[in-house]
PDB file of the backbone (N, CA, C, O) and the ligand in Angstrom, with CONECT records:
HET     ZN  A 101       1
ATOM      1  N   UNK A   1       0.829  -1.201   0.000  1.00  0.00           N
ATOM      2  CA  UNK A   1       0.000   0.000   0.000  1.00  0.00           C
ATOM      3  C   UNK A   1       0.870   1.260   0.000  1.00  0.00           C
ATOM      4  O   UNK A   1       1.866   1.467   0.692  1.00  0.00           O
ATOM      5  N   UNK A   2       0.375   1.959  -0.792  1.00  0.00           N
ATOM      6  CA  UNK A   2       0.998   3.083  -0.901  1.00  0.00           C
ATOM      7  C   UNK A   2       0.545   4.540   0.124  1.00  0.00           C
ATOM      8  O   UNK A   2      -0.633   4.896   0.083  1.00  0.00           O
ATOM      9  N   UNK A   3       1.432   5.236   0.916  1.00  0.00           N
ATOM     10  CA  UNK A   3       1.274   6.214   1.878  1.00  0.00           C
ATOM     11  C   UNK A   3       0.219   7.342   1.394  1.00  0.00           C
ATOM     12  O   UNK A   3       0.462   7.877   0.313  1.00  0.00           O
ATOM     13  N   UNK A   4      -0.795   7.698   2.025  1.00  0.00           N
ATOM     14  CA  UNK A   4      -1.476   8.810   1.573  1.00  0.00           C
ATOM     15  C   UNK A   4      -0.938  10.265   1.968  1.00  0.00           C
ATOM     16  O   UNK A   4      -1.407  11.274   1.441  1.00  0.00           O
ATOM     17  N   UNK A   5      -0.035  10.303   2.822  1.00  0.00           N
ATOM     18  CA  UNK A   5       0.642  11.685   2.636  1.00  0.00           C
ATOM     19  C   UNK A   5       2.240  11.837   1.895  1.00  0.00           C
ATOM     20  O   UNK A   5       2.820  12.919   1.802  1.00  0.00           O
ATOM     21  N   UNK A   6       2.693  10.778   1.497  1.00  0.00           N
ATOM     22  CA  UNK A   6       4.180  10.999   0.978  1.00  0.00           C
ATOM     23  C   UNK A   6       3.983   9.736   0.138  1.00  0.00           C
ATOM     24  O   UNK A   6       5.065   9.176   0.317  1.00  0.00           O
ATOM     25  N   UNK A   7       3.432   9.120  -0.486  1.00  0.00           N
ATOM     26  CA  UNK A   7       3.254   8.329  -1.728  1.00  0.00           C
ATOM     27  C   UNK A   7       4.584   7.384  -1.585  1.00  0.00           C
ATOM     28  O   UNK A   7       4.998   6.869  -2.624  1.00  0.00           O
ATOM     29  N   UNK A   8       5.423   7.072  -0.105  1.00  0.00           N
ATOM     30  CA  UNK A   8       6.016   5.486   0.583  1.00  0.00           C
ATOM     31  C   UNK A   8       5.317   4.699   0.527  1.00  0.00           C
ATOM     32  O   UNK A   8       4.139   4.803   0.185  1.00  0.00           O
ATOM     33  N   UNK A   9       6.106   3.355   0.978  1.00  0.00           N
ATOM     34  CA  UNK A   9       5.886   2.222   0.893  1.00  0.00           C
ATOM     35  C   UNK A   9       5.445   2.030   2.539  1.00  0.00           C
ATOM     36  O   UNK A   9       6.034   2.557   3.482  1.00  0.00           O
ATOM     37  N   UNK A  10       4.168   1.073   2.634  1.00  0.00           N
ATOM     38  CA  UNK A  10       3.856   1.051   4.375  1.00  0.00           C
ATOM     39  C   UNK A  10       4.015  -0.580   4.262  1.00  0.00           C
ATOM     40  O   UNK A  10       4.235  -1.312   3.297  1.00  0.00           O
ATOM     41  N   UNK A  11       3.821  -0.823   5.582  1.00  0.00           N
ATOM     42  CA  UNK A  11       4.154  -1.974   6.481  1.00  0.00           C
ATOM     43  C   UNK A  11       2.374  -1.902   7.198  1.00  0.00           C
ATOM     44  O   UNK A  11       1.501  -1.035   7.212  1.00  0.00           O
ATOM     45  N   UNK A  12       2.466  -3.066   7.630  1.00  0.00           N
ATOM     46  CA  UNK A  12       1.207  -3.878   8.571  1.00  0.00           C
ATOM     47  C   UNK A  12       1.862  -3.256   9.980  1.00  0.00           C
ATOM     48  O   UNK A  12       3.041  -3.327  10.326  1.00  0.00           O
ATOM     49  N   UNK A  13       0.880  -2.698  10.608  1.00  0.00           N
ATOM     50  CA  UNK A  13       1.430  -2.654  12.481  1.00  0.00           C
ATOM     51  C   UNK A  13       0.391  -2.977  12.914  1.00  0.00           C
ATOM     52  O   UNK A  13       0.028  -1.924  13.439  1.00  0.00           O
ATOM     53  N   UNK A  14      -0.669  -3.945  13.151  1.00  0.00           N
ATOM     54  CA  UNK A  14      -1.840  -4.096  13.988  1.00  0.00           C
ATOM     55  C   UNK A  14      -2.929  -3.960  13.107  1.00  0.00           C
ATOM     56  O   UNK A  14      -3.037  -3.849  11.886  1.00  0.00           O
ATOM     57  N   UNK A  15      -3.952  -4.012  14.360  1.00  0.00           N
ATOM     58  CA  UNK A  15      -5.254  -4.087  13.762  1.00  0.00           C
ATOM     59  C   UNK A  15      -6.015  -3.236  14.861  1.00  0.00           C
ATOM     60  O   UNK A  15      -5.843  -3.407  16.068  1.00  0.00           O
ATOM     61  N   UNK A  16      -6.989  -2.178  14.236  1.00  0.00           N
ATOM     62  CA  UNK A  16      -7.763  -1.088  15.471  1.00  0.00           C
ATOM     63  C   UNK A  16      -8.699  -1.271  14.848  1.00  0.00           C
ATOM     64  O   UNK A  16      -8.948  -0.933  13.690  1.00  0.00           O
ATOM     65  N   UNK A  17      -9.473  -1.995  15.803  1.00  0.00           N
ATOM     66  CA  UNK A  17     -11.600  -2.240  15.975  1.00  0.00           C
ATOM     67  C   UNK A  17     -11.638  -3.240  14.352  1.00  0.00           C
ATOM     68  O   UNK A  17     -12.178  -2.910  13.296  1.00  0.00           O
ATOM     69  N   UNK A  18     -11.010  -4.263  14.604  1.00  0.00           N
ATOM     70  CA  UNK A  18     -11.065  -5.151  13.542  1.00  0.00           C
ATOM     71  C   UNK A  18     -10.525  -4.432  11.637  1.00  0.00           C
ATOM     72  O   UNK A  18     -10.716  -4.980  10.552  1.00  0.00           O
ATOM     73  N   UNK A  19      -9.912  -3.208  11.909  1.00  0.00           N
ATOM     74  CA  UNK A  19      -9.339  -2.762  10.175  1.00  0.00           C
ATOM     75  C   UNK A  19      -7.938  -2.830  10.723  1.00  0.00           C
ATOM     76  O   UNK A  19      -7.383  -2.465  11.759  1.00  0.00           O
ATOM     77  N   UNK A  20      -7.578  -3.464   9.575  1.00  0.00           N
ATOM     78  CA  UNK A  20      -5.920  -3.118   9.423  1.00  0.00           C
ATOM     79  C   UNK A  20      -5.411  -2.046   9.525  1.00  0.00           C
ATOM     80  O   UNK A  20      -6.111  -1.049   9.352  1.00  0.00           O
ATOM     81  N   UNK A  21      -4.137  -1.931   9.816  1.00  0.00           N
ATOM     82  CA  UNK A  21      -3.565  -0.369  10.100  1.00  0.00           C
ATOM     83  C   UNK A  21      -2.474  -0.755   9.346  1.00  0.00           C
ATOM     84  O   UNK A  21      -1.957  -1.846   9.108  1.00  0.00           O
ATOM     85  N   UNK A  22      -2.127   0.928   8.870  1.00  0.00           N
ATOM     86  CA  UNK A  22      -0.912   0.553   7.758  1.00  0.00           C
ATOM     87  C   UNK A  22       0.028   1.588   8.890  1.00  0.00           C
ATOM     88  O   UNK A  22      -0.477   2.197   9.834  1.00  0.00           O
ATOM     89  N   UNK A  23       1.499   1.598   8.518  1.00  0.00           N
ATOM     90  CA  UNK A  23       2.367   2.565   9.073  1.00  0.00           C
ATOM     91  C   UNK A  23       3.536   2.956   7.608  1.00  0.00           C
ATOM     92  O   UNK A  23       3.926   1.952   7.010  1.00  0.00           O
ATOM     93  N   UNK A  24       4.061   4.351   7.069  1.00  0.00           N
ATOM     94  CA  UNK A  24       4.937   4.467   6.562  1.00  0.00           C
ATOM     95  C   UNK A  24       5.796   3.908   6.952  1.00  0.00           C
ATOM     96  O   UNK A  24       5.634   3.451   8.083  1.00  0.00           O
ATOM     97  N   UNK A  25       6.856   3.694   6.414  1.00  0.00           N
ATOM     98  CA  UNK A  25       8.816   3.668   6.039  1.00  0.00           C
ATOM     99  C   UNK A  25       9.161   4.434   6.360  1.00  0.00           C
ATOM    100  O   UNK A  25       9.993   4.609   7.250  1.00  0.00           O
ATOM    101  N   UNK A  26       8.423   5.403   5.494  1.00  0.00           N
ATOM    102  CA  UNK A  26       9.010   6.511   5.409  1.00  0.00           C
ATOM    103  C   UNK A  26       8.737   7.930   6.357  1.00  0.00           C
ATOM    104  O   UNK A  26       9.754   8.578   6.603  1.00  0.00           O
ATOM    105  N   UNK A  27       7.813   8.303   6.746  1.00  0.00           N
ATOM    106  CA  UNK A  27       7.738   9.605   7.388  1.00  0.00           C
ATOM    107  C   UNK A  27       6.664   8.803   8.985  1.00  0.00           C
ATOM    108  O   UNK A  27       6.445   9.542   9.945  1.00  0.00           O
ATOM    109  N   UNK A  28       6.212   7.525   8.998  1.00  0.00           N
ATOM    110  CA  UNK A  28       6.082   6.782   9.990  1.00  0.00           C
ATOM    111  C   UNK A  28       4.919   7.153  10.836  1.00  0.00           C
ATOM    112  O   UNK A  28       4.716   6.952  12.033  1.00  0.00           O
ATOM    113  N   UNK A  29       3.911   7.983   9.553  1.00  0.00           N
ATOM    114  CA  UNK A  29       2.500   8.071  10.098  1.00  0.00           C
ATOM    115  C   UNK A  29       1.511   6.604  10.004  1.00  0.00           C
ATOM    116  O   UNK A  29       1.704   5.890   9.019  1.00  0.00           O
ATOM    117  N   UNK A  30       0.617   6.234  10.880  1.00  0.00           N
ATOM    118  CA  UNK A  30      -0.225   5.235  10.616  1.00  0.00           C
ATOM    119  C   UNK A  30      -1.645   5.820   9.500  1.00  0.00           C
ATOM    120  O   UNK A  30      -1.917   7.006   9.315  1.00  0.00           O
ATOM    121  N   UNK A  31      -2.193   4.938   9.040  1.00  0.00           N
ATOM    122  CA  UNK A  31      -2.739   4.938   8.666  1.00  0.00           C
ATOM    123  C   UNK A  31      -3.458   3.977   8.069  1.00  0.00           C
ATOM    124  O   UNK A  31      -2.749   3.026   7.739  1.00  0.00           O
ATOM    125  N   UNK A  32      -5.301   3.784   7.639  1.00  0.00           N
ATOM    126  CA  UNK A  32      -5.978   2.935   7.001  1.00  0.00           C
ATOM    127  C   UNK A  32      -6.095   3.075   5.956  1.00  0.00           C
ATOM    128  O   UNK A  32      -6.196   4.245   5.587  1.00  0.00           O
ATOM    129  N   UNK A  33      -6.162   1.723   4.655  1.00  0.00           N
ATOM    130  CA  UNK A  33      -6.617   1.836   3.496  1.00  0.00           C
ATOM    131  C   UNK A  33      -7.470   2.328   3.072  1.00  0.00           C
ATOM    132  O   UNK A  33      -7.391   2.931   2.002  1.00  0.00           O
ATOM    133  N   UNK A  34      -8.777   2.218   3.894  1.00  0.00           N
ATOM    134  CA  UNK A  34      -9.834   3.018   3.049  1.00  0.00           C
ATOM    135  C   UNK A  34     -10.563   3.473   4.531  1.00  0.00           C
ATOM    136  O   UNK A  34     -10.546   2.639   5.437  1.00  0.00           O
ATOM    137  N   UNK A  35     -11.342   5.096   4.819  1.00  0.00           N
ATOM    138  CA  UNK A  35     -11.609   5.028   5.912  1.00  0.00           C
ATOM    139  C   UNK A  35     -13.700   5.350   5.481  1.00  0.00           C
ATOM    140  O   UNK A  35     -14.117   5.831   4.427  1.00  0.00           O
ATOM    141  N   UNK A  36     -14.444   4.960   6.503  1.00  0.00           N
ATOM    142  CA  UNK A  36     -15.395   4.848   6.198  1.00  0.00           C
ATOM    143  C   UNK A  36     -16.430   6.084   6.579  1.00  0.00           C
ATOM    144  O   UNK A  36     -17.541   6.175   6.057  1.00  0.00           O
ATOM    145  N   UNK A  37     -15.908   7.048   7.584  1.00  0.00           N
ATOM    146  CA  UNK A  37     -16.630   8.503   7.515  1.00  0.00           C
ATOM    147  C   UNK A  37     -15.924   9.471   6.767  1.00  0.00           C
ATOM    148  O   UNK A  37     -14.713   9.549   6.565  1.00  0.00           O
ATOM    149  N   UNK A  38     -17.094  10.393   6.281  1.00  0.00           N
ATOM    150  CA  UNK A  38     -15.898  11.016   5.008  1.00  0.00           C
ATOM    151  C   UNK A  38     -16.045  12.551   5.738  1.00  0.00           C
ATOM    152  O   UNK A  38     -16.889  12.930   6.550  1.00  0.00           O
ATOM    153  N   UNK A  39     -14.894  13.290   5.133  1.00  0.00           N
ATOM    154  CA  UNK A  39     -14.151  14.397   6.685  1.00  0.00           C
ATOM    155  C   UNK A  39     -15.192  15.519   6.565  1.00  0.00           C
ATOM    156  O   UNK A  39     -16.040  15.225   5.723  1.00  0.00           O
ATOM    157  N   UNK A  40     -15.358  16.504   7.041  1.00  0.00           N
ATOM    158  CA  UNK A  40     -16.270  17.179   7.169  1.00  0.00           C
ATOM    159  C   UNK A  40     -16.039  18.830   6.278  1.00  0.00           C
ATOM    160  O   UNK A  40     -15.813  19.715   7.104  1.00  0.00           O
ATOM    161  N   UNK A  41     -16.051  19.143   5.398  1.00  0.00           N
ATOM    162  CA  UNK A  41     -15.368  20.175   4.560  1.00  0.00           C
ATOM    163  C   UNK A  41     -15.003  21.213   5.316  1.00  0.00           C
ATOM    164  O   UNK A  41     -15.289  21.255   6.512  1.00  0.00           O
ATOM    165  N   UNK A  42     -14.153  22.419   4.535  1.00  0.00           N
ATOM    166  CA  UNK A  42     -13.985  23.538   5.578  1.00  0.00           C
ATOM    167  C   UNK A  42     -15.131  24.840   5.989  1.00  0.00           C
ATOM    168  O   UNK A  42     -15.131  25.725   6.845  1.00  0.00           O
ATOM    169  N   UNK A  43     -16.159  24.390   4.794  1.00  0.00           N
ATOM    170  CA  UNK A  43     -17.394  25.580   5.100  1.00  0.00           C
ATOM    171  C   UNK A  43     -18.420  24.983   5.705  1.00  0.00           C
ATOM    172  O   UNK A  43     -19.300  25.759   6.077  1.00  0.00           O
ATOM    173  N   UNK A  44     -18.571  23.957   5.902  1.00  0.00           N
ATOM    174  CA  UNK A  44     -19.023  23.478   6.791  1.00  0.00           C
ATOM    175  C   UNK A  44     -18.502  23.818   8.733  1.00  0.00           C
ATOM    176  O   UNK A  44     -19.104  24.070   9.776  1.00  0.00           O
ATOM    177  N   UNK A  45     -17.210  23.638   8.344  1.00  0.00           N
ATOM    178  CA  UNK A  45     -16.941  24.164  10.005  1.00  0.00           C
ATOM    179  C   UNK A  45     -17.174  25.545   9.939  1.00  0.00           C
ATOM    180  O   UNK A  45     -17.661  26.041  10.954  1.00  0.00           O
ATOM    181  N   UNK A  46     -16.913  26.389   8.857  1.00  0.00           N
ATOM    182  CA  UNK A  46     -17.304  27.904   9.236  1.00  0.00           C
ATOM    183  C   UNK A  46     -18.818  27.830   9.535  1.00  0.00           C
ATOM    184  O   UNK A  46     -19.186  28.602  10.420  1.00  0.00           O
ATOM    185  N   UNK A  47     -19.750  27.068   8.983  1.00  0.00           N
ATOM    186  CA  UNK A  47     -21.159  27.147   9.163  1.00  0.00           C
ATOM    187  C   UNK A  47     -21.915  26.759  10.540  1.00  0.00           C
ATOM    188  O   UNK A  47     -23.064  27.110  10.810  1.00  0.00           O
ATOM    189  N   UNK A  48     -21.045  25.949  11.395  1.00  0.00           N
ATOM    190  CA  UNK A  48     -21.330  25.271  12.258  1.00  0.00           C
ATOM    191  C   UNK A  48     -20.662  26.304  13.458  1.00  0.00           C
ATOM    192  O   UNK A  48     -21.127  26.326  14.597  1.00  0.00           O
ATOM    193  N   UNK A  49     -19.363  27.259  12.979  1.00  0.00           N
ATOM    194  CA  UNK A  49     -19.196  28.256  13.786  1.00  0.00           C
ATOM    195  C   UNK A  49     -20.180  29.601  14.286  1.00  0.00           C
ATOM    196  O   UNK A  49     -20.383  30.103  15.392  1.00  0.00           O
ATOM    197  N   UNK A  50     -20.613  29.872  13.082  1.00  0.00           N
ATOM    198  CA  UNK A  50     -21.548  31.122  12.805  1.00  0.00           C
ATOM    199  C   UNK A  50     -22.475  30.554  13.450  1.00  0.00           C
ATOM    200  O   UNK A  50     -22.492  31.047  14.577  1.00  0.00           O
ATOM    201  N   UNK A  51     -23.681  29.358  13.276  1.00  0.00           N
ATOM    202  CA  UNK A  51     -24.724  28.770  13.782  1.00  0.00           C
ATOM    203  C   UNK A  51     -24.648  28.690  15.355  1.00  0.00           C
ATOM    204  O   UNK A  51     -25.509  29.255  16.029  1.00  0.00           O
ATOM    205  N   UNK A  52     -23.525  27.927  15.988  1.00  0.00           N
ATOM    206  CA  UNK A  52     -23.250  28.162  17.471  1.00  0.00           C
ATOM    207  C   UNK A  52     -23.190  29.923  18.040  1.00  0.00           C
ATOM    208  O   UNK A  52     -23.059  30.252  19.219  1.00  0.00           O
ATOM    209  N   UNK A  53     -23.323  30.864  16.879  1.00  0.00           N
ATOM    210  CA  UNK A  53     -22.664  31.888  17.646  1.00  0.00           C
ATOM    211  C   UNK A  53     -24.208  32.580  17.828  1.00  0.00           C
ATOM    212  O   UNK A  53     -24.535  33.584  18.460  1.00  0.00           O
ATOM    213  N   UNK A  54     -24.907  31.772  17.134  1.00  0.00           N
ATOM    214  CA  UNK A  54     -26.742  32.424  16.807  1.00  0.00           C
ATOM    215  C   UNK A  54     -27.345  31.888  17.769  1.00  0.00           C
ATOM    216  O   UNK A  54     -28.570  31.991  17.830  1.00  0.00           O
ATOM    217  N   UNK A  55     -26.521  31.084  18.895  1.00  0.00           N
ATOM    218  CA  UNK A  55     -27.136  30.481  19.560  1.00  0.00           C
ATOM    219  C   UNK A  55     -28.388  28.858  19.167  1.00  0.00           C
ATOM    220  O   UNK A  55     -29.241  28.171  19.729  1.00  0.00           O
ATOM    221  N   UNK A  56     -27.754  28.980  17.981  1.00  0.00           N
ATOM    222  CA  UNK A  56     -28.454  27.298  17.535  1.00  0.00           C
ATOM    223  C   UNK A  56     -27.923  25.979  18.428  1.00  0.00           C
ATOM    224  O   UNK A  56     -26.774  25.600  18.659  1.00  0.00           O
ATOM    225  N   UNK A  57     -29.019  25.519  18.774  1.00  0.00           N
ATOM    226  CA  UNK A  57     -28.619  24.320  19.780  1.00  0.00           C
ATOM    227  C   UNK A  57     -27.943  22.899  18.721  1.00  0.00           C
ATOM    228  O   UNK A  57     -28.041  22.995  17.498  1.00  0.00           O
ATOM    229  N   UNK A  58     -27.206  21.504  19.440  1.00  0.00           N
ATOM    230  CA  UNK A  58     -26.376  20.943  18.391  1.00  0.00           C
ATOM    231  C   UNK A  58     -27.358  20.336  17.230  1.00  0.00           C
ATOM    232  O   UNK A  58     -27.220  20.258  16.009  1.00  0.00           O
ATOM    233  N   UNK A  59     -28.158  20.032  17.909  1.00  0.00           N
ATOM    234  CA  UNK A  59     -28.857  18.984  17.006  1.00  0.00           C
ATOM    235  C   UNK A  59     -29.720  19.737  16.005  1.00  0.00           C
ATOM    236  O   UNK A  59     -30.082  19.137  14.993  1.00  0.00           O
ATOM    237  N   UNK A  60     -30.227  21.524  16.284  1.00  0.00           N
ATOM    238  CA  UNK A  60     -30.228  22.375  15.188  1.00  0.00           C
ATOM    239  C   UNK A  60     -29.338  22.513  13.712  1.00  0.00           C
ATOM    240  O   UNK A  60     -29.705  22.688  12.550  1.00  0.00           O
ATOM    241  N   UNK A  61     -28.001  22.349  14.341  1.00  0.00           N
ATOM    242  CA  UNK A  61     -26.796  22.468  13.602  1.00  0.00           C
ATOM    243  C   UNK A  61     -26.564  21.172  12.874  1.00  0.00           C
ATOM    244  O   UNK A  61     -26.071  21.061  11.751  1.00  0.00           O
ATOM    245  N   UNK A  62     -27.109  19.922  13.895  1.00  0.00           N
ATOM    246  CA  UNK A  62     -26.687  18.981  12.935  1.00  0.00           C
ATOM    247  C   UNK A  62     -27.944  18.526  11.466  1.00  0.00           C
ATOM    248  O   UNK A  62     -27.761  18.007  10.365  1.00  0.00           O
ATOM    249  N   UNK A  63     -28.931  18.937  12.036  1.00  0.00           N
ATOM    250  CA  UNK A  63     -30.546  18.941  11.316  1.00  0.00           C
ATOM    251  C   UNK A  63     -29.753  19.961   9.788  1.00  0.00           C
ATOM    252  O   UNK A  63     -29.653  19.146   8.871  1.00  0.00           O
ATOM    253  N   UNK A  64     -29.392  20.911   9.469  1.00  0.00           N
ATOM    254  CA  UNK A  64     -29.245  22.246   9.091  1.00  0.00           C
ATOM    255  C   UNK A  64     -28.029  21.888   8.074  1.00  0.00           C
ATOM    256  O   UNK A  64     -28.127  22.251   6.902  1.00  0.00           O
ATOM    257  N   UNK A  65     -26.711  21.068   8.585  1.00  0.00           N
ATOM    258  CA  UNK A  65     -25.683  20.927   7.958  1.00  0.00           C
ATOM    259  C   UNK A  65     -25.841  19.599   7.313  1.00  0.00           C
ATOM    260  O   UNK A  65     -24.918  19.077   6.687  1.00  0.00           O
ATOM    261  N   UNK A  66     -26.786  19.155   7.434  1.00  0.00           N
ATOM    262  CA  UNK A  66     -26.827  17.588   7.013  1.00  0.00           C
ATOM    263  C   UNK A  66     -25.347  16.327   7.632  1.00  0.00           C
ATOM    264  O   UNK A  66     -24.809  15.421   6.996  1.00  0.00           O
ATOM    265  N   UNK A  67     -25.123  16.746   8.902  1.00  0.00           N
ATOM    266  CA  UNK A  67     -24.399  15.783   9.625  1.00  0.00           C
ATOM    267  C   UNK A  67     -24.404  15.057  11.182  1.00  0.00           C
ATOM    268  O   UNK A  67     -25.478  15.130  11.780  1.00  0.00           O
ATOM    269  N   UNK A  68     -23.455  14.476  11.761  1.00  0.00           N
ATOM    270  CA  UNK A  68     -24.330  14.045  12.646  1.00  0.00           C
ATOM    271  C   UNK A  68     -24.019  14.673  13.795  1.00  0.00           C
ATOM    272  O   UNK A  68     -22.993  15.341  13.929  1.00  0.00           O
ATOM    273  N   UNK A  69     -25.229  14.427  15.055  1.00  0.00           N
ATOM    274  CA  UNK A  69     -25.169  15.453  16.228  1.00  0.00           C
ATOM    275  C   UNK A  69     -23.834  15.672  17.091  1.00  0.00           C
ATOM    276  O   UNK A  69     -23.584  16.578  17.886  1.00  0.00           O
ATOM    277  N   UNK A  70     -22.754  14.159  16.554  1.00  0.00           N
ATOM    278  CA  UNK A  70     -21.601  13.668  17.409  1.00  0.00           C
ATOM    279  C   UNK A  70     -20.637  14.664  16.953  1.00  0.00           C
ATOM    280  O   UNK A  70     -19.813  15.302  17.608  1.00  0.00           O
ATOM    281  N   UNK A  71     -20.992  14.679  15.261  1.00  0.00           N
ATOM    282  CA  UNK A  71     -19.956  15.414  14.569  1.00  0.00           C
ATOM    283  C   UNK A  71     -19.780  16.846  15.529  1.00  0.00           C
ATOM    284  O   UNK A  71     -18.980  17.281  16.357  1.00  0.00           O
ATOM    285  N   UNK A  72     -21.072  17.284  14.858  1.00  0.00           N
ATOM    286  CA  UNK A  72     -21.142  18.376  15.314  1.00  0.00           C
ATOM    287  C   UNK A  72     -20.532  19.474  17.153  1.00  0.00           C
ATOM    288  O   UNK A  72     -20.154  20.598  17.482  1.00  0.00           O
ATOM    289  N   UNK A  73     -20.836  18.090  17.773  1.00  0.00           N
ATOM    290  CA  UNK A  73     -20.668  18.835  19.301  1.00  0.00           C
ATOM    291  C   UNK A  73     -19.026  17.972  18.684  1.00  0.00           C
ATOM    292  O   UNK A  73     -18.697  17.681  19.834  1.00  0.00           O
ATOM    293  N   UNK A  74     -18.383  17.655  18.213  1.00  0.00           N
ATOM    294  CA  UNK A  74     -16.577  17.597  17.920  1.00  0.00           C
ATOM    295  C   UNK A  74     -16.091  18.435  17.566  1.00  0.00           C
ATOM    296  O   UNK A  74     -14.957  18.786  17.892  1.00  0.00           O
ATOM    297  N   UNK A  75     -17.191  19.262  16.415  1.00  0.00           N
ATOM    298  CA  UNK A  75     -16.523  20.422  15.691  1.00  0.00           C
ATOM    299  C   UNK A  75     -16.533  21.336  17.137  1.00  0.00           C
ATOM    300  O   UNK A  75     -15.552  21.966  17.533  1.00  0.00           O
ATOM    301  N   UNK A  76     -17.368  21.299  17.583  1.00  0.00           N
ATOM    302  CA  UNK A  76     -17.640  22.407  18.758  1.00  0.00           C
ATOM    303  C   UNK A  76     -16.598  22.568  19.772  1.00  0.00           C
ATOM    304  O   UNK A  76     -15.967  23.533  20.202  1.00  0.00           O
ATOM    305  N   UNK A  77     -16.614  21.598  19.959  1.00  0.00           N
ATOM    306  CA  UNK A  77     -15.603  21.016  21.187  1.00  0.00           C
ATOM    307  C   UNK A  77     -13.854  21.249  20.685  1.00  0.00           C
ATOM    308  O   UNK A  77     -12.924  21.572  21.425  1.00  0.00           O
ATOM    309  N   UNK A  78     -13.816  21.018  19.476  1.00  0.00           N
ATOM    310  CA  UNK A  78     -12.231  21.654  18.844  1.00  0.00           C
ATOM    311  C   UNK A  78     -12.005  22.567  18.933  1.00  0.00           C
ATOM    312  O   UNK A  78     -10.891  23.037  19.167  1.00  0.00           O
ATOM    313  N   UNK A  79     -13.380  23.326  18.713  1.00  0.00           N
ATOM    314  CA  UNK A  79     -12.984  25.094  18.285  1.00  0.00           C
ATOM    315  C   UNK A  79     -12.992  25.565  19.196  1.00  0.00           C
ATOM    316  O   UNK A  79     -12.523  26.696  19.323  1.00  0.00           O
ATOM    317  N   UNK A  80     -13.706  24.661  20.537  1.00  0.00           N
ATOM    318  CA  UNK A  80     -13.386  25.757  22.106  1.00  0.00           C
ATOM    319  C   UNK A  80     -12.074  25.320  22.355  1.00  0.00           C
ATOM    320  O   UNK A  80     -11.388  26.297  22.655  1.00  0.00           O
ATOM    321  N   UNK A  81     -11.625  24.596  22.359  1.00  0.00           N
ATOM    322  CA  UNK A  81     -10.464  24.163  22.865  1.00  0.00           C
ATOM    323  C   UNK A  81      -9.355  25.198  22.413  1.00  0.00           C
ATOM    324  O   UNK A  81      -8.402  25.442  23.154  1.00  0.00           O
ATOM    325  N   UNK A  82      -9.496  25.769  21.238  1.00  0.00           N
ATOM    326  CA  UNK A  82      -8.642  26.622  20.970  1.00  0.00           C
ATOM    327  C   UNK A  82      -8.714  28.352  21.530  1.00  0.00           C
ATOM    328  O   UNK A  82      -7.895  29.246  21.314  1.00  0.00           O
ATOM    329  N   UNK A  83     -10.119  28.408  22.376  1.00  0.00           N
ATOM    330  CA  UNK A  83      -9.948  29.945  22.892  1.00  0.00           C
ATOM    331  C   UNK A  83      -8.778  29.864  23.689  1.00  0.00           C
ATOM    332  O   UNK A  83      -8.239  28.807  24.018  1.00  0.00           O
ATOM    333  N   UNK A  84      -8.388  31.028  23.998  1.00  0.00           N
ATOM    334  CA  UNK A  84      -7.176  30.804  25.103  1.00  0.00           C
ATOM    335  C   UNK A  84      -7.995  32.488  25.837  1.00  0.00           C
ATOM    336  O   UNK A  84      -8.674  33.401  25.366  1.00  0.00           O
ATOM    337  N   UNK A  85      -7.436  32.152  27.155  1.00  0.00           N
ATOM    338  CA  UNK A  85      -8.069  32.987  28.330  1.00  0.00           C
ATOM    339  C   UNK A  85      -7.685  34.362  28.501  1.00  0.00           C
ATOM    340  O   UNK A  85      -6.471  34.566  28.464  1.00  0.00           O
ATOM    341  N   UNK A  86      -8.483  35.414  28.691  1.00  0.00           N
ATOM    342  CA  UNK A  86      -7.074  36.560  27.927  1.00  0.00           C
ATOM    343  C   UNK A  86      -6.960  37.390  29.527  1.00  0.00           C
ATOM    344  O   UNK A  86      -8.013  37.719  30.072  1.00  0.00           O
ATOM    345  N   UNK A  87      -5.591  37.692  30.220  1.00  0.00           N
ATOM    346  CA  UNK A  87      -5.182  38.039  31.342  1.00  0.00           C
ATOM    347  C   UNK A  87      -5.239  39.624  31.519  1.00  0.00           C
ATOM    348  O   UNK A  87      -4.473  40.414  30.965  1.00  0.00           O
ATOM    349  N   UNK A  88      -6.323  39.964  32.424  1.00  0.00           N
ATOM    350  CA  UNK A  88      -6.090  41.633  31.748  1.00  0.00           C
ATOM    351  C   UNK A  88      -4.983  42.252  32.511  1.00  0.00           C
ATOM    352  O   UNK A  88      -4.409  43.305  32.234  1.00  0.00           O
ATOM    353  N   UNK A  89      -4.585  40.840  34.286  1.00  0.00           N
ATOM    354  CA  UNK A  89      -3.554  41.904  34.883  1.00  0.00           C
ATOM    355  C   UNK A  89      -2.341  42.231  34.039  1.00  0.00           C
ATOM    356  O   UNK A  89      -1.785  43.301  34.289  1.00  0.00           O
ATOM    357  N   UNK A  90      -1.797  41.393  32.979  1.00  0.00           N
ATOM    358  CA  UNK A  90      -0.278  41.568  32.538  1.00  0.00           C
ATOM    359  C   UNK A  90      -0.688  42.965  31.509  1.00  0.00           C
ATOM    360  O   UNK A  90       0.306  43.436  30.957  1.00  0.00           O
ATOM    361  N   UNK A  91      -1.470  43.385  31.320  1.00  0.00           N
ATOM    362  CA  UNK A  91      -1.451  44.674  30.472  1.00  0.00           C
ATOM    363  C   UNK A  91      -0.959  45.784  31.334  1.00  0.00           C
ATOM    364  O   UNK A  91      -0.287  46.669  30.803  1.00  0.00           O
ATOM    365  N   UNK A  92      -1.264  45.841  32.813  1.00  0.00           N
ATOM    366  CA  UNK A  92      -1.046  47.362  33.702  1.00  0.00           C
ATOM    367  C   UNK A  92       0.639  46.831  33.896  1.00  0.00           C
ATOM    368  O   UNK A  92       1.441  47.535  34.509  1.00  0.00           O
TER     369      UNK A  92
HETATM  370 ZN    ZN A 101       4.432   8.512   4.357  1.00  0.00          ZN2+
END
């Protein structure tokens, strides 16, 4: 099998929830042959941003984007993860 990010040669390392797992040679990422949820585009996460900010509840968002409610509170849950807390004492 050929690597989906650097077009190497992979090796067998295991098996996760009954699919084979492949690993590069070469740059020594894992990876599966074929995966069975397909990724979620990038205007879609902008859509699912804007919608949370309207106060749409998940399962609004997931009804709306045509995906599922799990997806959705993941996308959610990524994009909080990235606020960071802002300190007002270090400004004085
Ligand atoms: Zn590779």
């Amino acid at each position: 099998m050929k690597c989906i990010y650097c077009q190497g040669d992979c090796i067998k390392t295991g098996k996760m929830k009954n699919v084979q797992g492949y690993q590069c040679k070469a740059c020594n990422k894992t990876q599966q042959k074929r995966y069975n949820k397909t990724r979620i585009s990038q205007e879609k996460y902008q859509e699912v941003h804007r919608l949370n900010n309207e106060c749409c509840g998940i399962s609004h968002i997931a009804r709306l984007l045509y995906i599922s409610k799990s997806s959705a509170q993941r996308v959610i849950i990524r994009m909080a993860s990235k606020i960071q807390k802002l300190d007002f004492f270090s400004f004085s």
